[in-house]
C-alpha positions, 0 to 999 in steps of 0.5 A, spaced: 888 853 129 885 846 129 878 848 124 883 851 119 888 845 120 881 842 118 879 845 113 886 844 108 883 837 106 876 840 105 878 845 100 885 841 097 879 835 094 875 842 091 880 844 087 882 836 085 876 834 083 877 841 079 883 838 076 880 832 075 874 835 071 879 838 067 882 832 065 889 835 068 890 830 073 887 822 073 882 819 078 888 816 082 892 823 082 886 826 085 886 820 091 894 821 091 893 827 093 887 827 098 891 822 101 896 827 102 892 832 104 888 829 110 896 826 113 896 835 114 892 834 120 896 829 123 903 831 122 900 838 126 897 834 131 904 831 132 907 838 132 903 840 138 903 834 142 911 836 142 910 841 144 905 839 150 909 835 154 905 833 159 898 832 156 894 826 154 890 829 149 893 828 143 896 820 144 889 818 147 886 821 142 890 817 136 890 811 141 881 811 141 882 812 133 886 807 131 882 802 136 876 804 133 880 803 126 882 796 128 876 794 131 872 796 124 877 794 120 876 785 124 869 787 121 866 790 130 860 794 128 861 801 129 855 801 134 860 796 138 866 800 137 863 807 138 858 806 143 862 806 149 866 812 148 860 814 147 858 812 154 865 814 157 865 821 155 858 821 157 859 819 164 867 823 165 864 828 161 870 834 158 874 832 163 880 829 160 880 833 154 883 840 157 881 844 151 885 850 153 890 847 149 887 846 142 
């Protein structure tokens, strides 16, 4: 389900920026709008985590992305923030991750 839960902001931004061109909706609809998409896949992401009570997944996951949000944002380049998750992942490989899940 995940690459469908993806592809809802993808396809939402075509059909905006359509209604844009055609001067239905403005500049600031189209990024209202986006805006609302993208929140999608983190709505259904809270959704699986319910019902996964004992994984790790989704909480790390959003824990390493507001860090590396935060981090960005303090103006940390992204080569810092990212480099070592990078590393960690190379050196645990997929074990946190239990794919078999998503």
């Amino acid at each position: 389900i995940w690459p469908f839960v993806v592809l809802m902001p993808i396809q939402m931004s075509s059909i905006l920026l359509t209604l844009v061109r055609k001067s239905i909706i403005s500049a600031r609809g189209f990024h209202v709008g986006y805006f609302v998409s993208l929140l999608f896949p983190f709505f259904a992401a809270l959704k699986h985590f319910g019902e996964m009570r004992l994984a790790v997944d989704v909480p790390l996951a959003f824990t390493l992305g507001t860090a590396a949000f935060l981090l960005r944002c303090q103006g940390i380049s992204k080569y810092l923030v990212w480099g070592p998750m990078v590393a960690l992942r190379i050196a645990l490989g997929d074990r946190i991750m239990n794919y078999a899940m998503w």
